[in-house]
TORKOL-4160 file (C-alpha; in steps of 0.2 Angstrom, whole numbers, padded with zeros to 4 digits, m for minus):
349
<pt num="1" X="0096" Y="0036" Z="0090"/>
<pt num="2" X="0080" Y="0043" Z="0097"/>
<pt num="3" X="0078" Y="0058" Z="0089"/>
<pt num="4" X="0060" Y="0070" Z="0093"/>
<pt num="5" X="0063" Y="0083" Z="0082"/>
<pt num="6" X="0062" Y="0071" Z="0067"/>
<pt num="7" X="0048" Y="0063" Z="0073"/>
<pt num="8" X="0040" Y="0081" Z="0075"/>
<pt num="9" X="0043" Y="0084" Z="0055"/>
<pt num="10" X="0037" Y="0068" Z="0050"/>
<pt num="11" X="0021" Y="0072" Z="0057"/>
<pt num="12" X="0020" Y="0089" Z="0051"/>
<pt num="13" X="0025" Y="0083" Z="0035"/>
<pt num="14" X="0015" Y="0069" Z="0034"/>
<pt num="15" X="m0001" Y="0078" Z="0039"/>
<pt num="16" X="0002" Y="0095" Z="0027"/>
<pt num="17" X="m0002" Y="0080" Z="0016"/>
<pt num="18" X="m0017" Y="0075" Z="0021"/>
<pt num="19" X="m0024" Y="0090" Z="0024"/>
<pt num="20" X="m0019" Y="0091" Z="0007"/>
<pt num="21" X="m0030" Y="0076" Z="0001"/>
<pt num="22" X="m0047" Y="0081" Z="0009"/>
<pt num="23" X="m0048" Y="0102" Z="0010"/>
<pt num="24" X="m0054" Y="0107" Z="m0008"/>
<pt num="25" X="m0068" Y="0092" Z="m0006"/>
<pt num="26" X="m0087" Y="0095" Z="m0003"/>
<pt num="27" X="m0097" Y="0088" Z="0011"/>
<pt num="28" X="m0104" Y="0075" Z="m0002"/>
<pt num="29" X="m0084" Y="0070" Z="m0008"/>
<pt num="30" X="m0081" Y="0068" Z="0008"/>
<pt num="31" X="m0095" Y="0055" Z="0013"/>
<pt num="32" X="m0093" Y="0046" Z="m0003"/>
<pt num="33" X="m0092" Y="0026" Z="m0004"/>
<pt num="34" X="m0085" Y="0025" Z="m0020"/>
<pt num="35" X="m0080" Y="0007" Z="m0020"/>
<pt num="36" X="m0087" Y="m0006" Z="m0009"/>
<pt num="37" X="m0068" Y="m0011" Z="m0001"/>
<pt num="38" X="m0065" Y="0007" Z="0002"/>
<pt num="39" X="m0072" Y="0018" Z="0016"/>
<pt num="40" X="m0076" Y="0036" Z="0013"/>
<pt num="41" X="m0063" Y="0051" Z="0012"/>
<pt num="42" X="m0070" Y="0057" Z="0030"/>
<pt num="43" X="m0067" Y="0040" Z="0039"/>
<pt num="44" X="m0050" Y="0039" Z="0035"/>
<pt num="45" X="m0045" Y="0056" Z="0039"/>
<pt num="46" X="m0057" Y="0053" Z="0056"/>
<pt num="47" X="m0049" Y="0036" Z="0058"/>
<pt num="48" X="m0030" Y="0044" Z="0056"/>
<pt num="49" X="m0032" Y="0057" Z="0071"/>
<pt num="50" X="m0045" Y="0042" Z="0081"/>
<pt num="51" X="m0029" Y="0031" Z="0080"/>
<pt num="52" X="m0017" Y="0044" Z="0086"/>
<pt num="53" X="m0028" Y="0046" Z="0102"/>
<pt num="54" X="m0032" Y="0028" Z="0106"/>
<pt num="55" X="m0011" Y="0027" Z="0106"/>
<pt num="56" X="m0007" Y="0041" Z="0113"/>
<pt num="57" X="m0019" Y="0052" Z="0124"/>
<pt num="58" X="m0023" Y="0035" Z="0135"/>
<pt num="59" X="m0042" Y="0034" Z="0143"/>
<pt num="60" X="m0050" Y="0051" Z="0141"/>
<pt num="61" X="m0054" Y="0052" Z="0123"/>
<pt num="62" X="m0059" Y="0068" Z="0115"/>
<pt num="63" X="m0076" Y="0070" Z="0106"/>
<pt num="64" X="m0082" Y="0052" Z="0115"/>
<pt num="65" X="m0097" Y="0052" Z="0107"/>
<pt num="66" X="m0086" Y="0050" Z="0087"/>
<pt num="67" X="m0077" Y="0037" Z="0094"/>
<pt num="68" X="m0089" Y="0021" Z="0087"/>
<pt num="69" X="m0088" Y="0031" Z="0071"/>
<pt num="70" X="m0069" Y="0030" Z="0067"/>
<pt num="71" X="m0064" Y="0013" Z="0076"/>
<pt num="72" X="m0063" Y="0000" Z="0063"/>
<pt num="73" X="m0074" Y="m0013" Z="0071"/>
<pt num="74" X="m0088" Y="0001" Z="0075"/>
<pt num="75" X="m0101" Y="0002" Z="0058"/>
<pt num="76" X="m0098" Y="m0008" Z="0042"/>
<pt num="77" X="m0091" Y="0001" Z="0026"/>
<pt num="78" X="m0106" Y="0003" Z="0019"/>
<pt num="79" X="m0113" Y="0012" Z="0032"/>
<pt num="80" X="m0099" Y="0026" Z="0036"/>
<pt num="81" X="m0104" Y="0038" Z="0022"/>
<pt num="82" X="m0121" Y="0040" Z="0033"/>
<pt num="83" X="m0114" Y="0043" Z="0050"/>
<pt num="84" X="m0099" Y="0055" Z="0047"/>
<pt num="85" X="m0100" Y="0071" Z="0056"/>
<pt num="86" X="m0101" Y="0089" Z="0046"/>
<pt num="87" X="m0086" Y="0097" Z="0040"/>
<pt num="88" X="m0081" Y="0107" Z="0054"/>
<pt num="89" X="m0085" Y="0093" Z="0067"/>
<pt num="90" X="m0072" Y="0083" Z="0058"/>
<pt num="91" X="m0060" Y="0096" Z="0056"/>
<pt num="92" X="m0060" Y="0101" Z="0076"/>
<pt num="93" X="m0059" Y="0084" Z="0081"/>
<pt num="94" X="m0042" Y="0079" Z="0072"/>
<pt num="95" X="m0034" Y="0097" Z="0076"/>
<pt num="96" X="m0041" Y="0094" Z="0094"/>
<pt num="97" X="m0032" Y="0077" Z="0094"/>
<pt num="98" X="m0015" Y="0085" Z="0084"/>
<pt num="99" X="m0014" Y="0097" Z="0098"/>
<pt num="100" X="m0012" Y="0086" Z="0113"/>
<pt num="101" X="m0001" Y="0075" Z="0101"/>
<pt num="102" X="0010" Y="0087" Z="0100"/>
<pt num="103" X="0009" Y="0093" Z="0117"/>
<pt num="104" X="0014" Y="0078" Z="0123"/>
<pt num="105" X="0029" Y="0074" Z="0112"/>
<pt num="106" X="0043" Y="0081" Z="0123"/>
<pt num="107" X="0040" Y="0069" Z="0137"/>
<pt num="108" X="0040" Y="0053" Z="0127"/>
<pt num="109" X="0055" Y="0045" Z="0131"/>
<pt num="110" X="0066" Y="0031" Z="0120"/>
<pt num="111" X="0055" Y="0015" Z="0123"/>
<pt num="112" X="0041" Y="0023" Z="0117"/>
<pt num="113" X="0048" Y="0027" Z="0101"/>
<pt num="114" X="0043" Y="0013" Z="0091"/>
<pt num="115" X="0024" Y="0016" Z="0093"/>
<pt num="116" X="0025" Y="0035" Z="0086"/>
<pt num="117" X="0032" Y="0028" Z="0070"/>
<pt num="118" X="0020" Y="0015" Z="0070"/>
<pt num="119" X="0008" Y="0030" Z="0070"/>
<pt num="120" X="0015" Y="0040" Z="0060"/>
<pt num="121" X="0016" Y="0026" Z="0044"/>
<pt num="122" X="m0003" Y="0021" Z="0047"/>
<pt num="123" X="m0006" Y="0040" Z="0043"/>
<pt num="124" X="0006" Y="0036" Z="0026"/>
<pt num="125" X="m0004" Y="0021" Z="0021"/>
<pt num="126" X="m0021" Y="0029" Z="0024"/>
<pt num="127" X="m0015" Y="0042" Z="0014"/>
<pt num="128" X="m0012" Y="0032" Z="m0001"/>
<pt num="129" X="m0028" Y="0025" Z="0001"/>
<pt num="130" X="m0035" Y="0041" Z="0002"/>
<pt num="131" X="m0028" Y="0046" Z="m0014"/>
<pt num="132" X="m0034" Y="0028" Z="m0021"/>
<pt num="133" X="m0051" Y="0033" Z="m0015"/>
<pt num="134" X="m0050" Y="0051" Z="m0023"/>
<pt num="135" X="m0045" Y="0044" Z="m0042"/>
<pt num="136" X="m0059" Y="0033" Z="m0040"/>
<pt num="137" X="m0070" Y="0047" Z="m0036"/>
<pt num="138" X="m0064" Y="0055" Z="m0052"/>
<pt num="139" X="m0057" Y="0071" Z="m0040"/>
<pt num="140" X="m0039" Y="0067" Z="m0045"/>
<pt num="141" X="m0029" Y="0062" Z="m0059"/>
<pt num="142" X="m0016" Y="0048" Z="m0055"/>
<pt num="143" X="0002" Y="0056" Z="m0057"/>
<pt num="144" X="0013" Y="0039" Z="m0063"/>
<pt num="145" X="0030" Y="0042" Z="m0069"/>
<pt num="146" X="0035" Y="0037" Z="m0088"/>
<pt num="147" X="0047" Y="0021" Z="m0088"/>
<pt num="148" X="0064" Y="0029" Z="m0092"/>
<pt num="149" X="0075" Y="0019" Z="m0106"/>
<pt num="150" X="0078" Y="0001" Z="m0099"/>
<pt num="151" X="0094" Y="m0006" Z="m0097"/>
<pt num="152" X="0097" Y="m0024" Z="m0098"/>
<pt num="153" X="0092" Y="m0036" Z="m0089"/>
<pt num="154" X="0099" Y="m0038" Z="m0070"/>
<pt num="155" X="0106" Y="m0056" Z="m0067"/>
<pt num="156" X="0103" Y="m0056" Z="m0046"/>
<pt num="157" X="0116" Y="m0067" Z="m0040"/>
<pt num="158" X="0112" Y="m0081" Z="m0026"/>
<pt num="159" X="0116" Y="m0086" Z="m0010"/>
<pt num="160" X="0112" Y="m0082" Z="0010"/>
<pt num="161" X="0106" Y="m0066" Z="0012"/>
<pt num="162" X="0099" Y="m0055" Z="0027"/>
<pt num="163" X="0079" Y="m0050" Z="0022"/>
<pt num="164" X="0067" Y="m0042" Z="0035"/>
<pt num="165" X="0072" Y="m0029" Z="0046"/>
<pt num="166" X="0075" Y="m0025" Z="0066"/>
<pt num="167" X="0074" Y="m0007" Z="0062"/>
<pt num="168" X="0063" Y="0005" Z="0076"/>
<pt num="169" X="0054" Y="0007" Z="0061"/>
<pt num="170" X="0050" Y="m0009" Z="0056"/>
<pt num="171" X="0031" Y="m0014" Z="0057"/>
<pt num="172" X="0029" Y="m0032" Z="0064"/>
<pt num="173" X="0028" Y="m0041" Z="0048"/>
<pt num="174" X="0042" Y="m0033" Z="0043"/>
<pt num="175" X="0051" Y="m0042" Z="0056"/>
<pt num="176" X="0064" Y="m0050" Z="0063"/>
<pt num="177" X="0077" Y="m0050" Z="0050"/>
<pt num="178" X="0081" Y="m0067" Z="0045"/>
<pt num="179" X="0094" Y="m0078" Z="0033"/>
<pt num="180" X="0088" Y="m0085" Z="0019"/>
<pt num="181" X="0096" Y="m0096" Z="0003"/>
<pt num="182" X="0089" Y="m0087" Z="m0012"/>
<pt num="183" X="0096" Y="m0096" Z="m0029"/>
<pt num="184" X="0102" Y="m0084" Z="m0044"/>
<pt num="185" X="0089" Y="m0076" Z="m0053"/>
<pt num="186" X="0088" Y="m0062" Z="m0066"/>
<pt num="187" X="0072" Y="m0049" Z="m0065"/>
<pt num="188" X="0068" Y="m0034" Z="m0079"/>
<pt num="189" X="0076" Y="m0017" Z="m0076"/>
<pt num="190" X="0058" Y="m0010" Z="m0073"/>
<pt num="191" X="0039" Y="m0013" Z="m0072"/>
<pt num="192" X="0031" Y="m0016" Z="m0088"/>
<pt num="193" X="0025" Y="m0002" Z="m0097"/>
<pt num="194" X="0008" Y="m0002" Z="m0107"/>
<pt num="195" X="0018" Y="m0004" Z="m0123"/>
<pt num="196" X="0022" Y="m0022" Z="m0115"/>
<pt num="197" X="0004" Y="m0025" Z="m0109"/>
<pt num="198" X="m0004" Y="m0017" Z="m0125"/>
<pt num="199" X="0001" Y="m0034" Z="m0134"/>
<pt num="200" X="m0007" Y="m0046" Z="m0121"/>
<pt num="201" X="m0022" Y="m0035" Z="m0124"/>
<pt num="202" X="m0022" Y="m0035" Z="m0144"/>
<pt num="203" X="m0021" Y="m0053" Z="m0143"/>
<pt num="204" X="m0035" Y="m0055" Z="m0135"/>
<pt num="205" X="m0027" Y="m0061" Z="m0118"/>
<pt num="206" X="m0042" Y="m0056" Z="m0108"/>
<pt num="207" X="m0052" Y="m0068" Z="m0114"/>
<pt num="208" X="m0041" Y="m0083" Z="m0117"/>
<pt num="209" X="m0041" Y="m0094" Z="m0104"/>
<pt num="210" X="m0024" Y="m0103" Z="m0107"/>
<pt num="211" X="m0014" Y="m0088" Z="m0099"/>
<pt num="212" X="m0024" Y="m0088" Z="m0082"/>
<pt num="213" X="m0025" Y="m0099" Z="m0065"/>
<pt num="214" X="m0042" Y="m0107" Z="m0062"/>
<pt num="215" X="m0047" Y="m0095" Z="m0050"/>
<pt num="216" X="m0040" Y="m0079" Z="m0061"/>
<pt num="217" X="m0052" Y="m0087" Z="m0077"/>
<pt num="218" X="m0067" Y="m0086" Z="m0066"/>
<pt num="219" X="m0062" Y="m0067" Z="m0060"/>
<pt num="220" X="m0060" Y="m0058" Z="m0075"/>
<pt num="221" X="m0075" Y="m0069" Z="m0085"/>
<pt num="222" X="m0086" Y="m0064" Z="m0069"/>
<pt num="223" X="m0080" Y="m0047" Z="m0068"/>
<pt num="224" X="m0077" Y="m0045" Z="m0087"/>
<pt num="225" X="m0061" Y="m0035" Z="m0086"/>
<pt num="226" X="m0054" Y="m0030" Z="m0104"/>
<pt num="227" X="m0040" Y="m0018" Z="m0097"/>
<pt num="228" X="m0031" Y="m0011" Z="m0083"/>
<pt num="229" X="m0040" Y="0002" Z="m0072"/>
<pt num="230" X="m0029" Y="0016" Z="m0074"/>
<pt num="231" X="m0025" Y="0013" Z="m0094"/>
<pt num="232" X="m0023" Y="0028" Z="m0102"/>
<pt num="233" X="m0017" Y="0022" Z="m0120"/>
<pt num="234" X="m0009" Y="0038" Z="m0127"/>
<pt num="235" X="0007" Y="0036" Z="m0111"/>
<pt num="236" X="0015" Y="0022" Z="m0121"/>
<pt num="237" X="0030" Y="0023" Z="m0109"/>
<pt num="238" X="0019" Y="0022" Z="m0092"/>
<pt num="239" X="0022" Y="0007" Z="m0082"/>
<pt num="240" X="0002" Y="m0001" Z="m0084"/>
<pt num="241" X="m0005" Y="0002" Z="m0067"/>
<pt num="242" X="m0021" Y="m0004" Z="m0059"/>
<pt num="243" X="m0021" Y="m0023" Z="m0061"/>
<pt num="244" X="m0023" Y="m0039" Z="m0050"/>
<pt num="245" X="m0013" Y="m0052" Z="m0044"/>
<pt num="246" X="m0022" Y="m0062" Z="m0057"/>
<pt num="247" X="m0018" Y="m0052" Z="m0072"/>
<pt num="248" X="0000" Y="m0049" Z="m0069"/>
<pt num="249" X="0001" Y="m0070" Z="m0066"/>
<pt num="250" X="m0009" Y="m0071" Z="m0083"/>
<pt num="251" X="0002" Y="m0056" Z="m0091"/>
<pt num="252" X="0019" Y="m0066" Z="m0087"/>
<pt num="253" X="0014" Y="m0084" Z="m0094"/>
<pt num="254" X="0010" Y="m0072" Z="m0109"/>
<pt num="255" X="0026" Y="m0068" Z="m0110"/>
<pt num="256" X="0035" Y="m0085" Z="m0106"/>
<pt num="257" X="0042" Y="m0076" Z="m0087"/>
<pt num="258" X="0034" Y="m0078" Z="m0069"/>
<pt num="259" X="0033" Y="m0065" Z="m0054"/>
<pt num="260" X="0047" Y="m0063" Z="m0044"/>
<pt num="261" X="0044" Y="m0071" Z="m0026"/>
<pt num="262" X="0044" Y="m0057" Z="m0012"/>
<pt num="263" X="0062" Y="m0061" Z="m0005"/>
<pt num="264" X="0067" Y="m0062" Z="m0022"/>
<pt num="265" X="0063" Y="m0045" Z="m0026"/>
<pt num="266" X="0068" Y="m0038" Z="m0008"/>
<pt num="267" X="0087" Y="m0046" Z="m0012"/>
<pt num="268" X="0086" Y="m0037" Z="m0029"/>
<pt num="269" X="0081" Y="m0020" Z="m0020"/>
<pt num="270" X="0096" Y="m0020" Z="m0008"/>
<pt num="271" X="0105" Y="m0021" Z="m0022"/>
<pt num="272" X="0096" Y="m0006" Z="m0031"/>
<pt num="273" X="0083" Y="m0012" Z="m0040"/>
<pt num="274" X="0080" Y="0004" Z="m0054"/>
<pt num="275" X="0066" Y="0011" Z="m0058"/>
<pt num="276" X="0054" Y="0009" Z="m0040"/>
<pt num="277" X="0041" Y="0020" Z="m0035"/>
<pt num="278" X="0031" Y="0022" Z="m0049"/>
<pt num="279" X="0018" Y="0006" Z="m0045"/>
<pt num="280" X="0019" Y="m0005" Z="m0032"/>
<pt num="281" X="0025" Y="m0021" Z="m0040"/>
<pt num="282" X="0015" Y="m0039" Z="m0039"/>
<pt num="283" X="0024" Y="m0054" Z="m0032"/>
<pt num="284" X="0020" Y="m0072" Z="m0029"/>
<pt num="285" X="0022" Y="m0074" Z="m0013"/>
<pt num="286" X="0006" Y="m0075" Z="0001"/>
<pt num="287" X="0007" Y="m0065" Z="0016"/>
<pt num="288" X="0015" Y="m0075" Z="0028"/>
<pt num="289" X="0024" Y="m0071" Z="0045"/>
<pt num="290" X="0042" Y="m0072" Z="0047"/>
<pt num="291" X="0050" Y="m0083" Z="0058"/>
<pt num="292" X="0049" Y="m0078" Z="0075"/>
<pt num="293" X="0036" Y="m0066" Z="0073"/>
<pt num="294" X="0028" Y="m0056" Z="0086"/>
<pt num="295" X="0012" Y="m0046" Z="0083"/>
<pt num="296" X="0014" Y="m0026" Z="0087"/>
<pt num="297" X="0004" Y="m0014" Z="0092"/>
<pt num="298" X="m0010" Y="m0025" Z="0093"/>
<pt num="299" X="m0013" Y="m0045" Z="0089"/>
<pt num="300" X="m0024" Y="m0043" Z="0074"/>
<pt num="301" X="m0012" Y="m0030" Z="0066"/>
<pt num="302" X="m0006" Y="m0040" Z="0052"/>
<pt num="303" X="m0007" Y="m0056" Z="0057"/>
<pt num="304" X="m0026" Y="m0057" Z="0055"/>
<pt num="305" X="m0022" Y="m0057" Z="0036"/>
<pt num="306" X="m0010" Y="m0072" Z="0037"/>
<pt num="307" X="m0025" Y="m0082" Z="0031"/>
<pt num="308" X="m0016" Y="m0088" Z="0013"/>
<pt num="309" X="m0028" Y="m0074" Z="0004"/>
<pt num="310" X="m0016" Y="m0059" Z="0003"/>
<pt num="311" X="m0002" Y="m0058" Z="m0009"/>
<pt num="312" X="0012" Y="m0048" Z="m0007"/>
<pt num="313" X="0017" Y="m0034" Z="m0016"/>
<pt num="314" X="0033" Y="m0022" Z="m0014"/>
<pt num="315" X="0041" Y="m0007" Z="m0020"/>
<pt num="316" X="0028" Y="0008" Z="m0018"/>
<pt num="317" X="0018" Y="0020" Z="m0032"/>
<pt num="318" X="0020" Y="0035" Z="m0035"/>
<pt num="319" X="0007" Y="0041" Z="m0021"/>
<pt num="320" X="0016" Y="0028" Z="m0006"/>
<pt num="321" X="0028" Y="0040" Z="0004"/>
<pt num="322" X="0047" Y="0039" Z="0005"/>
<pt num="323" X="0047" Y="0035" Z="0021"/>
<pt num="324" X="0040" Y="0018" Z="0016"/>
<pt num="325" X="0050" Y="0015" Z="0001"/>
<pt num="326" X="0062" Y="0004" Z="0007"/>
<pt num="327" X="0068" Y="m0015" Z="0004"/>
<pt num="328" X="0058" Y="m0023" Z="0020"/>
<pt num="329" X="0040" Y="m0015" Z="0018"/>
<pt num="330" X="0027" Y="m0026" Z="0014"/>
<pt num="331" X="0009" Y="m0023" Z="0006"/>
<pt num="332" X="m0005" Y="m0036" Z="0003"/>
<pt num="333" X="m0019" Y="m0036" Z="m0006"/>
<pt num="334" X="m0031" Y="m0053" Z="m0012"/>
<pt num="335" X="m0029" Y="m0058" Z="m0027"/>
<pt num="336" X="m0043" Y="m0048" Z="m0036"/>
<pt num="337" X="m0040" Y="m0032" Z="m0029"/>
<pt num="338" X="m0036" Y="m0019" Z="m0042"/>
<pt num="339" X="m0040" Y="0000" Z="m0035"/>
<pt num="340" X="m0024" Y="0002" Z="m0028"/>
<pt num="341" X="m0008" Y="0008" Z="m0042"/>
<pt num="342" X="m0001" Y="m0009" Z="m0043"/>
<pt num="343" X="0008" Y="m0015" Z="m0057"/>
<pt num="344" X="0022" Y="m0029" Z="m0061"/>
<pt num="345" X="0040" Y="m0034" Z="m0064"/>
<pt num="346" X="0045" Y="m0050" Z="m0072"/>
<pt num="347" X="0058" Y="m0061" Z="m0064"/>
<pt num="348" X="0066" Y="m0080" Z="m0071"/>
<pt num="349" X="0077" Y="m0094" Z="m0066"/>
């Protein structure tokens, strides 16, 4: 049911957040390129409000002149930590655009429903980002939560199951919900913790090849990776956080198991997959459309990454808002990505 007044506290909520994220930071925080796949703390909190008025305000921008600034196709990465505005510029032009936002809310009616939600998660994930960018930046300690005791292992039974989601919610590659035959399979009770990973790193897993793919060897010997991003050695009960696709393939041949396929682990999380939320969780699945896709809000949304270079990962971190922590969400990342709080769960015929 079409329902404004939650809409008005996820956006309230949502941005207290972000406001959160970028007020205690300088000028030179703020215009930061910490990573060269990440743009600075400023353009994300310009692209979240520019976003909000390209949607929602129609023709007659505010601040025109910002606009090539925080559109996604105006300057490259490297070059948005030159451009930004000042501090107060910024902050003006997001509260300027927050105000008509909210000014026009009361008159949206039921069919336009779908894109204030879309809006609303865009701000979520480029707040995750944002907090990605800040524990780069060193201006923020990640906040993971320990692994509780495990149970046993979960036997997931097979058969025709409904995966996706129709929900006004629901992104475009989220959708439609679809059957599919998925065959029994049994997945651990949580991620791996850095206990677990600490023996693929004391025996030397980093540097033998036998336990990567071909492309993964090349990676970590190019890049000479010796540990996750985010170890921190004395938090035995931590889920190990900050890893590639590659090194969570490598870590479950270490271990005699594979990662779970996408629809594997979204069947598992109807059925109450424990311990989520702490990293989001590797599969082995490519980021692929489902049938009968249609691209929403715009063409290139998701489906310009449907180019068999994004893997699929599920299950939120600890910084992904509840909002987005449910069964159907998708993330994807290449293979070598490794900034963001991703971990692993093992799965096994």
């Amino acid at each position: 049911m079409f329902d404004q007044e939650l809409l008005r506290h996820l956006y309230q909520d949502v941005r207290q957040k972000t406001l959160r994220l970028v007020e205690d930071l300088t000028l030179s925080q703020l215009h930061q390129q910490v990573h060269s796949e990440f743009s600075p703390l400023g353009w994300h909190f310009g692209h979240i409000a520019y976003t909000e008025a390209l949607w929602l305000l129609g023709k007659s921008l505010p601040y025109p002149e910002l606009i090539p600034i925080f559109r996604v196709d105006g300057y490259a990465k490297s070059q948005r930590c030159s451009i930004l505005p000042q501090r107060k510029l910024l902050w003006d032009y997001v509260q300027t655009i927050r105000e008509k936002v909210f000014a026009i809310l009361p008159r949206i009616t039921p069919k336009e429903e779908r894109i204030w939600h879309w809006l609303i998660q865009h701000e979520m994930q480029h707040q995750e980002t944002m907090t990605v960018i800040r524990a780069l930046q060193g201006s923020l300690i990640p906040q993971i939560p320990e692994i509780f005791e495990q149970n046993a292992i979960l036997t997931i039974p097979g058969g025709r199951v409904i995966l996706g989601s129709d929900s006004v919610n629901a992104l475009d590659n989220e959708r439609p919900g679809y059957a599919q035959e998925i065959a029994s399979f049994r997945i651990s009770p949580a991620p791996v913790t850095q206990t677990e990973f600490a023996e693929f790193i004391a025996a030397d897993g980093y540097h033998n090849p036998h336990w990567w793919s071909e492309a993964g060897w090349q990676w970590v010997q190019k890049e000479k990776i010796t540990q996750p991003l985010y170890w921190q050695s004395k938090y035995k009960s931590l889920p190990v956080c900050g890893i590639s696709y590659y090194e969570a393939s490598a870590y479950c041949r270490f271990i005699g198991k594979r990662l779970p396929t996408e629809m594997e682990w979204e069947w598992a999380a109807q059925q109450g997959l424990p311990q989520q939320g702490r990293v989001w969780e590797w599969t082995n699945s490519w980021f692929t459309p489902y049938p009968g896709f249609t691209p929403y809000p715009y063409a290139g949304y998701s489906a310009n990454y449907f180019d068999h270079q994004h893997k699929v990962l599920r299950g939120g971190s600890w910084a992904t808002h509840g909002y987005l922590q449910r069964p159907s969400f998708r993330n994807w990342y290449q293979p070598h990505i490794r900034q963001m709080f991703a971990g692993l769960r093992w799965a096994e015929d």
